[in-house]
PDB file of N, CA, C and O in Angstrom:
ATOM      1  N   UNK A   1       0.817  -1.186   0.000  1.00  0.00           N
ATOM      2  CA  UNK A   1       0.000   0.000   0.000  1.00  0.00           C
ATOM      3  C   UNK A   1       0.870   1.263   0.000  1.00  0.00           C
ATOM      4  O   UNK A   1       0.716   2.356  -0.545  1.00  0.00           O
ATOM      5  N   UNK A   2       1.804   0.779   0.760  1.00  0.00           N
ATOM      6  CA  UNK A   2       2.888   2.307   0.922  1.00  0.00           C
ATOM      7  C   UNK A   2       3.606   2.754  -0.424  1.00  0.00           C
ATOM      8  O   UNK A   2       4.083   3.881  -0.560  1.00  0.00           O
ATOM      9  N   UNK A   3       3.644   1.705  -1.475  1.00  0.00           N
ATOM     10  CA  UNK A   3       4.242   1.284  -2.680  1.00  0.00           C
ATOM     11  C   UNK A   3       3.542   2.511  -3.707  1.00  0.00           C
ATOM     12  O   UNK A   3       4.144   3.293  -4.443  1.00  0.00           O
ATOM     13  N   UNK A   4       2.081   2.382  -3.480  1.00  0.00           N
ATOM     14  CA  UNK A   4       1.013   2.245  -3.958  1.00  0.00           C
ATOM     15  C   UNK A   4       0.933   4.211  -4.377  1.00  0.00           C
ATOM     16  O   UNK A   4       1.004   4.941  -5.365  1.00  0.00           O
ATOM     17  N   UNK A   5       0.712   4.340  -2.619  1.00  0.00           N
ATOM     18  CA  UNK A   5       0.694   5.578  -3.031  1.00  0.00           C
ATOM     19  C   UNK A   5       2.072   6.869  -2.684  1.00  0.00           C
ATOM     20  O   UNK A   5       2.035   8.065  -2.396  1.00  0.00           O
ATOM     21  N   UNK A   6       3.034   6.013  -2.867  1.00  0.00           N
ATOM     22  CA  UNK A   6       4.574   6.934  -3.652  1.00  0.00           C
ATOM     23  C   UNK A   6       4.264   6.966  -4.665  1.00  0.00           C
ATOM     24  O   UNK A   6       4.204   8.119  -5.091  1.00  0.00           O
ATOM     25  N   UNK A   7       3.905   5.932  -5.621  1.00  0.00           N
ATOM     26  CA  UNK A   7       3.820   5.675  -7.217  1.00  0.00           C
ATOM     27  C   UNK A   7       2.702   7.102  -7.743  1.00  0.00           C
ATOM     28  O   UNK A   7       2.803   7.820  -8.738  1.00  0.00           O
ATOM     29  N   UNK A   8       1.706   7.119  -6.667  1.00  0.00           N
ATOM     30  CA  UNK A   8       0.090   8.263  -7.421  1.00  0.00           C
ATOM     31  C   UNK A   8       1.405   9.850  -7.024  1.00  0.00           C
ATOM     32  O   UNK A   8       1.541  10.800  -7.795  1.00  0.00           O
ATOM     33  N   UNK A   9       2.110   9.706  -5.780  1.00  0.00           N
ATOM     34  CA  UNK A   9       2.031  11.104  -5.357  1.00  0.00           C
ATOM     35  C   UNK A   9       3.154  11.312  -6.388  1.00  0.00           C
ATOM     36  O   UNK A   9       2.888  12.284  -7.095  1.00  0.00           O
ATOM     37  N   UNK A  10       4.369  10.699  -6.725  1.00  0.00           N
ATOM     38  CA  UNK A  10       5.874  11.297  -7.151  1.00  0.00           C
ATOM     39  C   UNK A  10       4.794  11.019  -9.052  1.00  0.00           C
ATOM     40  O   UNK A  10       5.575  10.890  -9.995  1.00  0.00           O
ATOM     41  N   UNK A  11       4.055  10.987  -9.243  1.00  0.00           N
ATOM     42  CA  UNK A  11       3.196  10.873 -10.752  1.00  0.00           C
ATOM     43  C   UNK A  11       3.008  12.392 -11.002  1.00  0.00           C
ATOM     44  O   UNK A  11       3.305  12.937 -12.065  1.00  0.00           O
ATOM     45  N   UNK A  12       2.427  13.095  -9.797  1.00  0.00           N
ATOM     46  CA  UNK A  12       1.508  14.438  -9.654  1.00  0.00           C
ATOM     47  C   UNK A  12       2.695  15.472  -9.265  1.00  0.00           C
ATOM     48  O   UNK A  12       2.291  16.632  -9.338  1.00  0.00           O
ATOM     49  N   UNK A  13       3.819  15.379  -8.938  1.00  0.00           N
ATOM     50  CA  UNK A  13       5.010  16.573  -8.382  1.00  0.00           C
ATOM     51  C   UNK A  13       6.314  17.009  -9.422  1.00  0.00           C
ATOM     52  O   UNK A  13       6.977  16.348 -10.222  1.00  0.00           O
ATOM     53  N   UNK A  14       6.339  18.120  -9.102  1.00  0.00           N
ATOM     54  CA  UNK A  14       7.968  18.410  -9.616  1.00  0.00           C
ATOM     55  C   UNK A  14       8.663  18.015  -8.737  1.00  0.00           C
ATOM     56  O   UNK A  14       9.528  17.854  -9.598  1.00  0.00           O
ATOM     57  N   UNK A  15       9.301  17.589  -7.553  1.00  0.00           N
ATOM     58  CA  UNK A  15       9.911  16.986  -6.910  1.00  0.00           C
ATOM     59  C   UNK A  15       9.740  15.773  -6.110  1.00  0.00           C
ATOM     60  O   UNK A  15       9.576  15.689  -4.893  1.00  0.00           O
ATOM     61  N   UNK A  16       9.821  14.596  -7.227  1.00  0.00           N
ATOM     62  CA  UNK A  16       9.479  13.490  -6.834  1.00  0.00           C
ATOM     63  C   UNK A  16      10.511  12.749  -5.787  1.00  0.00           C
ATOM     64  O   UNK A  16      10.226  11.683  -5.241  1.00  0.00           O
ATOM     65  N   UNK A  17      12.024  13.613  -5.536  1.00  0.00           N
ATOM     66  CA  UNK A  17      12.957  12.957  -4.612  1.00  0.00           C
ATOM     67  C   UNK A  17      12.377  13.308  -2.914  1.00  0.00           C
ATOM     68  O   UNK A  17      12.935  12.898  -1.896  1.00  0.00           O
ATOM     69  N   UNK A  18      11.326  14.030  -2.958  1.00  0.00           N
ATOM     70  CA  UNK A  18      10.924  14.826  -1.386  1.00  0.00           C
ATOM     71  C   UNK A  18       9.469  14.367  -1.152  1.00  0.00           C
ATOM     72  O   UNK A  18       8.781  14.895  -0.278  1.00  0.00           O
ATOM     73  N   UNK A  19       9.052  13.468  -1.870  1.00  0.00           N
ATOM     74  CA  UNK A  19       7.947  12.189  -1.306  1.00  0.00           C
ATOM     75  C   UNK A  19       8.511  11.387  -0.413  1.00  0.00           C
ATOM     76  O   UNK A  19       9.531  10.699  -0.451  1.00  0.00           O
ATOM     77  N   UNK A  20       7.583  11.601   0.518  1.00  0.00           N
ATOM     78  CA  UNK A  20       7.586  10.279   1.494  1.00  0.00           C
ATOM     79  C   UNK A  20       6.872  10.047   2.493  1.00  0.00           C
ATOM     80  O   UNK A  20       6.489  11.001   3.170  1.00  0.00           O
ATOM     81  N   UNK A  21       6.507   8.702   2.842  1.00  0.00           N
ATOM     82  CA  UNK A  21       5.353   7.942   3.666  1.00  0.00           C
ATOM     83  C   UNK A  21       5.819   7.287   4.608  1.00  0.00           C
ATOM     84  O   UNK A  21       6.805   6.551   4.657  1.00  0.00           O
ATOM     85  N   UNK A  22       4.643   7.742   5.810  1.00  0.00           N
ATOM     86  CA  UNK A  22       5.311   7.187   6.733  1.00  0.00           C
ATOM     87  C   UNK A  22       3.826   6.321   7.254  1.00  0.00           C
ATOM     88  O   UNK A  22       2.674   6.748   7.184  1.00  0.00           O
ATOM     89  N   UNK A  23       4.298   4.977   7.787  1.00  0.00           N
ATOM     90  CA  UNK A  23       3.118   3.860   8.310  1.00  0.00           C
ATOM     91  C   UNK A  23       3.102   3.811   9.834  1.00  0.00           C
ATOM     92  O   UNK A  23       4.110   3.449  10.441  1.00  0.00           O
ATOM     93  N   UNK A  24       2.070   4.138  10.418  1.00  0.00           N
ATOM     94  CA  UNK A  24       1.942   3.718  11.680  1.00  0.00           C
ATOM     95  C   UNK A  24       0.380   3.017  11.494  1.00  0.00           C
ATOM     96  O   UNK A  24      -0.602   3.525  10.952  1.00  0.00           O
ATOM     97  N   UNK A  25       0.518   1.544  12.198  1.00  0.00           N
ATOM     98  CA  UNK A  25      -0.631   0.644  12.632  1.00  0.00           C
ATOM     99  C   UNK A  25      -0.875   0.792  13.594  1.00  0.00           C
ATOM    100  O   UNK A  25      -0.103   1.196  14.462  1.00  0.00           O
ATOM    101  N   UNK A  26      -2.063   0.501  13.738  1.00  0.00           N
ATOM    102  CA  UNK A  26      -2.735   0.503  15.128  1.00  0.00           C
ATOM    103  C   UNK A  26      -3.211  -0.753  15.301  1.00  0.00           C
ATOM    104  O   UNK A  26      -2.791  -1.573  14.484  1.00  0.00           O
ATOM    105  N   UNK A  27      -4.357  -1.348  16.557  1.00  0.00           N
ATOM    106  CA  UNK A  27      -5.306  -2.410  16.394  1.00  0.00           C
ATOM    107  C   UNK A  27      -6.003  -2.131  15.194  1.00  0.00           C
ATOM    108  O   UNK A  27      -5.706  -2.807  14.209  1.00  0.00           O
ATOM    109  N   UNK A  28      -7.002  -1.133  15.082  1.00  0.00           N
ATOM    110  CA  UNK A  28      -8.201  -0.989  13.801  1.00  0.00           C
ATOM    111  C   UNK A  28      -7.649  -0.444  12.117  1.00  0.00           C
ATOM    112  O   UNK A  28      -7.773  -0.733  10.927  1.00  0.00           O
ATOM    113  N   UNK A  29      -6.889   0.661  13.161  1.00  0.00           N
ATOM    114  CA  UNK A  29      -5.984   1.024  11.488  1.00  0.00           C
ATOM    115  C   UNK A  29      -4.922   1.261  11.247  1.00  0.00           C
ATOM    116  O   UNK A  29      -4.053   1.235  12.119  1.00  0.00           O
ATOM    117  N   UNK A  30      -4.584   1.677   9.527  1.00  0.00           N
ATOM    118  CA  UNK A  30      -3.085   1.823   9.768  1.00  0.00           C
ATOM    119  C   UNK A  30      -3.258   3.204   8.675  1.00  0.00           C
ATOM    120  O   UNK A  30      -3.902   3.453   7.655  1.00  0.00           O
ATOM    121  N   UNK A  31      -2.277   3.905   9.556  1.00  0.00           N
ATOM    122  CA  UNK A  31      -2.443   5.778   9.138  1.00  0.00           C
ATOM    123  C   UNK A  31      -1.413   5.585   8.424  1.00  0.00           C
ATOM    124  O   UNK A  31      -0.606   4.796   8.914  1.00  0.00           O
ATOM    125  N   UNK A  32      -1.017   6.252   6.932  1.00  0.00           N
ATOM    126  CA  UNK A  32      -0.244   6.530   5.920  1.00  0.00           C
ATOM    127  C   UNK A  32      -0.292   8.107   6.278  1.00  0.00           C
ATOM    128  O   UNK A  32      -1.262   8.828   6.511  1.00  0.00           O
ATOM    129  N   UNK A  33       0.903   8.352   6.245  1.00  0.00           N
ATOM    130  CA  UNK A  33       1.057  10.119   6.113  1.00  0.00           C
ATOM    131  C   UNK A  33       2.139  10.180   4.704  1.00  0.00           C
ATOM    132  O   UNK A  33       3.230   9.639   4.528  1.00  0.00           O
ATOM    133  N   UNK A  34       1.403  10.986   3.909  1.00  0.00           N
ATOM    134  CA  UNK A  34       2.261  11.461   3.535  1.00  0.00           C
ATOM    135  C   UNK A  34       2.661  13.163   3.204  1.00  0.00           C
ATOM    136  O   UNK A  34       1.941  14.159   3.128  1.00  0.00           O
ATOM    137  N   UNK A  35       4.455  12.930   3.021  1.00  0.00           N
ATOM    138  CA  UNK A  35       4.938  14.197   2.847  1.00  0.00           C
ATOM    139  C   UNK A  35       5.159  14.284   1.601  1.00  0.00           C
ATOM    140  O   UNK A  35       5.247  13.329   0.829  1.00  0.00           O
ATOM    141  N   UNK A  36       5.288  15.721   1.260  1.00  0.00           N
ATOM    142  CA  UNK A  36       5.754  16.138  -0.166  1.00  0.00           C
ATOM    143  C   UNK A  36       6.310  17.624  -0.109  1.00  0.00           C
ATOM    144  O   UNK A  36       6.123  18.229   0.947  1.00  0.00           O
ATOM    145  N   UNK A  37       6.925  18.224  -1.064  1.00  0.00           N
ATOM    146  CA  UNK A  37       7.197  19.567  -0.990  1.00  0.00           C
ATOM    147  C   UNK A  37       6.609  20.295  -0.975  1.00  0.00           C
ATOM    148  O   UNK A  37       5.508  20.248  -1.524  1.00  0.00           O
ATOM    149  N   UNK A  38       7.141  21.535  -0.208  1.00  0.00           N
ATOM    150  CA  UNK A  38       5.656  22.781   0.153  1.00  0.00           C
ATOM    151  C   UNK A  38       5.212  23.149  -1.455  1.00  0.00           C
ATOM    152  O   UNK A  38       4.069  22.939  -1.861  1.00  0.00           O
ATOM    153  N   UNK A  39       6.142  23.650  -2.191  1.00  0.00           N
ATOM    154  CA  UNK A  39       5.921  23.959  -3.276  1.00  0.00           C
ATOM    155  C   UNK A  39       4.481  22.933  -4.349  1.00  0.00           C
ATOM    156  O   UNK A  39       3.737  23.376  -5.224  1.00  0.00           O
ATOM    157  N   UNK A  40       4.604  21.174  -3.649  1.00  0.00           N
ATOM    158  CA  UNK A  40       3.553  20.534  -4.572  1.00  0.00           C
ATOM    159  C   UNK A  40       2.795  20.520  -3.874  1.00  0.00           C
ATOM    160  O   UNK A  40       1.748  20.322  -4.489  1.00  0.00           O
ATOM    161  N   UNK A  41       2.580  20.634  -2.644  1.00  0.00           N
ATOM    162  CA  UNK A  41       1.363  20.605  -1.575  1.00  0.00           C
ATOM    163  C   UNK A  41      -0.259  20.950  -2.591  1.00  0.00           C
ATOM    164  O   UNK A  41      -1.252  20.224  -2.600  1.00  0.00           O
ATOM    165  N   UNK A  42      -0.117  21.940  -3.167  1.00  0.00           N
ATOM    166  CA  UNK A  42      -1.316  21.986  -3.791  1.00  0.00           C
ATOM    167  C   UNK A  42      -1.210  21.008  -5.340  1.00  0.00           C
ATOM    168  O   UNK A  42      -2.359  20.856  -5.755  1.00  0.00           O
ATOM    169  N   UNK A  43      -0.616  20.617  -5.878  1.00  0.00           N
ATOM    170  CA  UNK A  43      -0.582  19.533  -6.631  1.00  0.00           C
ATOM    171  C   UNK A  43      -1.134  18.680  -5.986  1.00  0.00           C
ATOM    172  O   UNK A  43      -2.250  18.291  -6.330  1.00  0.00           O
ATOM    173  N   UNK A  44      -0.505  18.171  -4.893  1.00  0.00           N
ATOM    174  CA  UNK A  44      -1.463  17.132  -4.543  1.00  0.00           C
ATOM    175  C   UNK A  44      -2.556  17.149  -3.452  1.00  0.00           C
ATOM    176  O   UNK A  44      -2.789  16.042  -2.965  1.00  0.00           O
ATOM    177  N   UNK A  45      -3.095  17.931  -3.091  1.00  0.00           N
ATOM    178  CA  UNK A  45      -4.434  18.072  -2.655  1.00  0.00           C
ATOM    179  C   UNK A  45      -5.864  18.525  -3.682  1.00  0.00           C
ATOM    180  O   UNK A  45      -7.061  18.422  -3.415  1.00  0.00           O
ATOM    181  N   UNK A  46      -5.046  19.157  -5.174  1.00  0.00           N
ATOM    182  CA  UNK A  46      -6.172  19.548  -5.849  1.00  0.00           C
ATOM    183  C   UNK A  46      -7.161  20.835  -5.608  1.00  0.00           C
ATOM    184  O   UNK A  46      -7.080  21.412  -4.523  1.00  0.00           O
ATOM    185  N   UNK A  47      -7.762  21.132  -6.243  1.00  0.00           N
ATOM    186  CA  UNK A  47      -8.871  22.092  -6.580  1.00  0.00           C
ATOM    187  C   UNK A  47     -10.111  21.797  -5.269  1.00  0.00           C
ATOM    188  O   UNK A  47     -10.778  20.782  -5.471  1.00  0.00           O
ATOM    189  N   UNK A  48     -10.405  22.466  -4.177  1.00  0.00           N
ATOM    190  CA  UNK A  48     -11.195  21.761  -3.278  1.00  0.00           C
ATOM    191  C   UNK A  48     -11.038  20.383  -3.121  1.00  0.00           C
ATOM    192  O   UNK A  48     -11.950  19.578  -2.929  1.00  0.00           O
ATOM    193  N   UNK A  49      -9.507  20.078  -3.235  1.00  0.00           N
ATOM    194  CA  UNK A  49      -9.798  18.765  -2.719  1.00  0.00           C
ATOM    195  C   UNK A  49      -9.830  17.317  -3.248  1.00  0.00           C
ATOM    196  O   UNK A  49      -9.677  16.198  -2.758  1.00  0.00           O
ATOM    197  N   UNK A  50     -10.124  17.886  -4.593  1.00  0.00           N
ATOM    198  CA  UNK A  50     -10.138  16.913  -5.539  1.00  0.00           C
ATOM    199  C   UNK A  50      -9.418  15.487  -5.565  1.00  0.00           C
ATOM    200  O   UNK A  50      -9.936  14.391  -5.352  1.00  0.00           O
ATOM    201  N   UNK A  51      -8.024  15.798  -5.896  1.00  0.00           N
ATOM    202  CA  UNK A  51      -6.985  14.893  -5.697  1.00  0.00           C
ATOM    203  C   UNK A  51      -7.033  13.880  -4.801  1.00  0.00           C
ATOM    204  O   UNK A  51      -7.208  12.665  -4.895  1.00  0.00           O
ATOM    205  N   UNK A  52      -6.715  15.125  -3.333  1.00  0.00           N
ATOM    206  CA  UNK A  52      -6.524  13.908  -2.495  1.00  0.00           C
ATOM    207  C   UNK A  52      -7.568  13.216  -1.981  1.00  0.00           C
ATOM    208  O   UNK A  52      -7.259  12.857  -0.845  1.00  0.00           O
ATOM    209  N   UNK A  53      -8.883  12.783  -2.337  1.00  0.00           N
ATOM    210  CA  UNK A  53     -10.121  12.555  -2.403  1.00  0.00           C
ATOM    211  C   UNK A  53      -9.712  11.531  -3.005  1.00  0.00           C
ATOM    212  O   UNK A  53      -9.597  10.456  -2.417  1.00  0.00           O
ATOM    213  N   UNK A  54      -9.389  11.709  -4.427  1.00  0.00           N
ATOM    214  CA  UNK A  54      -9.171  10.270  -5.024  1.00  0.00           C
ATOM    215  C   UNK A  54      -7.950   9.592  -4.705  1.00  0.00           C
ATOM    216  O   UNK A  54      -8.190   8.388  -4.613  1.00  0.00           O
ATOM    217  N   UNK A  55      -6.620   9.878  -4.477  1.00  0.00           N
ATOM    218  CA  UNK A  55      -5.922   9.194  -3.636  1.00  0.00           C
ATOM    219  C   UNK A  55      -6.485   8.274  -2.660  1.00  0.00           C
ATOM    220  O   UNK A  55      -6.568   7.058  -2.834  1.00  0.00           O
ATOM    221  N   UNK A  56      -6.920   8.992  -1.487  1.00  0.00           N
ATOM    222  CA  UNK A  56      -7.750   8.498  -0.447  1.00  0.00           C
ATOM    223  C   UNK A  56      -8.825   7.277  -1.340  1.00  0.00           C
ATOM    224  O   UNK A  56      -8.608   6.083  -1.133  1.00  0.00           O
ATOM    225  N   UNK A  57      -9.431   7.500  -1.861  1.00  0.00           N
ATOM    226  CA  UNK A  57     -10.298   6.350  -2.751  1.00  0.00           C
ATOM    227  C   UNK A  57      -9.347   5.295  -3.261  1.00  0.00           C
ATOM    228  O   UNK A  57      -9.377   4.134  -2.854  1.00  0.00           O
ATOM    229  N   UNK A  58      -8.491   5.751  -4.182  1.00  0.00           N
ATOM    230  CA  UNK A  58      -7.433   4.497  -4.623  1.00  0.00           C
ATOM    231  C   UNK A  58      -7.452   3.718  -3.876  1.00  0.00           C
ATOM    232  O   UNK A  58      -8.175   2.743  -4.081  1.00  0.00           O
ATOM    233  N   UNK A  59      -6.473   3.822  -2.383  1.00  0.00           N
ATOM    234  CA  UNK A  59      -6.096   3.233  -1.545  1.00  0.00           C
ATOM    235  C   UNK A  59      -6.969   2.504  -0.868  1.00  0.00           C
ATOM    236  O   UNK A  59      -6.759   1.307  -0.671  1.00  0.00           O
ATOM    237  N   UNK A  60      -8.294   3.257  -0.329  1.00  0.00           N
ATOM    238  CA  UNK A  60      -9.380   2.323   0.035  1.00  0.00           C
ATOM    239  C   UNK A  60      -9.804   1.423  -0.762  1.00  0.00           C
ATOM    240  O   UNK A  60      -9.964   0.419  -0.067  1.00  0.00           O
ATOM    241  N   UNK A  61     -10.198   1.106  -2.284  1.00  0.00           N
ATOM    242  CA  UNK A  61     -10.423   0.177  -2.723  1.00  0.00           C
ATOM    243  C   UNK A  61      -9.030  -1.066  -2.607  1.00  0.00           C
ATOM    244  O   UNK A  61      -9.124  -2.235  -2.232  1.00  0.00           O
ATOM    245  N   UNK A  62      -7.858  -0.364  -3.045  1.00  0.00           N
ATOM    246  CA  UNK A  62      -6.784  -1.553  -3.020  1.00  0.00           C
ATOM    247  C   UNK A  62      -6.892  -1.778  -1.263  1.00  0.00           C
ATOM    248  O   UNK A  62      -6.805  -2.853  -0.669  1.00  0.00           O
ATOM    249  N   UNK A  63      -7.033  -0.876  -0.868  1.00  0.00           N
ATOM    250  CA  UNK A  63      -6.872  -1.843   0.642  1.00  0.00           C
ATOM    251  C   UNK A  63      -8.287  -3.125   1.287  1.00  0.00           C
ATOM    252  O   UNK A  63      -8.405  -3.755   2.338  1.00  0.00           O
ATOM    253  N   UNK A  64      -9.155  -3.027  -0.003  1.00  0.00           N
ATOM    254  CA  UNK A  64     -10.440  -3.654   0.541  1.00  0.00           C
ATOM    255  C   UNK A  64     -10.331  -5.115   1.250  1.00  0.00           C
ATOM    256  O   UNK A  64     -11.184  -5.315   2.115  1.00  0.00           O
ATOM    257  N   UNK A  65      -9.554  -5.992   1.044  1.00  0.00           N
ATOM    258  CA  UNK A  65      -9.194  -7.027   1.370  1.00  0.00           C
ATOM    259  C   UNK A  65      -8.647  -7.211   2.926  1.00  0.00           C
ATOM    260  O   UNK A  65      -8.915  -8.222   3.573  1.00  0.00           O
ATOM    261  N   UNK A  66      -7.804  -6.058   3.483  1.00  0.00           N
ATOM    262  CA  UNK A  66      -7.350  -6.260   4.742  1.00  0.00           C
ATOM    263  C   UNK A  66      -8.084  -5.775   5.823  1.00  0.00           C
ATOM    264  O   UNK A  66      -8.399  -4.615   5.558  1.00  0.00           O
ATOM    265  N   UNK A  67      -8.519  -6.121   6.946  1.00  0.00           N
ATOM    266  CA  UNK A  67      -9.095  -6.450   8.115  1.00  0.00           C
ATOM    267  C   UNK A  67      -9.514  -4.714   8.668  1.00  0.00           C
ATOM    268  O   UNK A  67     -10.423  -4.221   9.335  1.00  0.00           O
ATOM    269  N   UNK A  68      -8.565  -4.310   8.122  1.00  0.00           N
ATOM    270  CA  UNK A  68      -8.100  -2.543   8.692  1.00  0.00           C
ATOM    271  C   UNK A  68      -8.672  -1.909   8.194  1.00  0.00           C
ATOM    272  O   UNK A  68      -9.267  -2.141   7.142  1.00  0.00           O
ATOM    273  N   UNK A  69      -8.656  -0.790   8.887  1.00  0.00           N
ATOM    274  CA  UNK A  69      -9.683   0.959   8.191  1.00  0.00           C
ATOM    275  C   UNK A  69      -8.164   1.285   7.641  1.00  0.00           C
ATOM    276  O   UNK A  69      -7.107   0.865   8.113  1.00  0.00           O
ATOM    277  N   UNK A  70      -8.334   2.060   6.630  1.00  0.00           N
ATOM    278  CA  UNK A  70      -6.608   2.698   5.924  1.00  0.00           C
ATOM    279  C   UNK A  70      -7.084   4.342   5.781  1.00  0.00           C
ATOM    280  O   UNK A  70      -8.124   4.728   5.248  1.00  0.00           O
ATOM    281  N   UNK A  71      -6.420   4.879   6.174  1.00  0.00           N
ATOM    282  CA  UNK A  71      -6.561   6.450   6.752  1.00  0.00           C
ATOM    283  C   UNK A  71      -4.897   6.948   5.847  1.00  0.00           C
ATOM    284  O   UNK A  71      -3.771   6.489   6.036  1.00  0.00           O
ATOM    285  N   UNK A  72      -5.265   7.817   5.061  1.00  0.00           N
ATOM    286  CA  UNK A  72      -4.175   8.399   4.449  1.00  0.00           C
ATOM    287  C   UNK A  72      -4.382   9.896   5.012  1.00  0.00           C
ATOM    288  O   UNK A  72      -5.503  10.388   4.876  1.00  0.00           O
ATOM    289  N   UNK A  73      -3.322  10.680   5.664  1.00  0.00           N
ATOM    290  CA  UNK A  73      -3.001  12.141   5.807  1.00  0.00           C
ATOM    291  C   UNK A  73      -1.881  12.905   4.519  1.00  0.00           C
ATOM    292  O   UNK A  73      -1.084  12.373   3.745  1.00  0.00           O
ATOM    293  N   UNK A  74      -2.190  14.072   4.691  1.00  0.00           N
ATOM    294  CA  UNK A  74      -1.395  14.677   3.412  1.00  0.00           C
ATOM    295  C   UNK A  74      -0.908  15.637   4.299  1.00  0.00           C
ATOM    296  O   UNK A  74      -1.658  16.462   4.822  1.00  0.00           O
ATOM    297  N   UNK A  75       0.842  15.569   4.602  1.00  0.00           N
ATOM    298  CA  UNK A  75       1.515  17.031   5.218  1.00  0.00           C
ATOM    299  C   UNK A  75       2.213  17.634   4.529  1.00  0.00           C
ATOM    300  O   UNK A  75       2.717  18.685   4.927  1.00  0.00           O
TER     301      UNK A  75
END
């Protein structure tokens, strides 16, 4: 999953070397944060939101199979 969404975010940036995700699990879930450069911050959050809406969607469907809620943050 962490694979998953380096591949969507360094797709959408001019500085694909300053992506990066970080995993913390819990019992119920497991939180993905990711970072990117201030400069793409709005690349990847989108127009109201847009983007990272569907990010967030990607990941929930590929994560449908595992037991867990999958919670992606964007810093």
């Amino acid at each position: 999953m962490k694979e998953l969404i380096i591949y969507l975010a360094k797709s959408l940036v001019d500085e694909p070397e300053a992506v990066t995700v970080e995993e913390q699990e819990t019992d119920d879930a497991v939180v993905y944060t990711l970072s990117v450069a201030p400069d793409d911050m709005g690349r990847v959050i989108g127009k109201n939101g847009k983007i990272a809406k569907a990010i967030r969607s990607i990941v929930k469907s590929a994560s449908y199979k595992l037991s867990k809620k999958v919670v992606v943050e964007i810093k």
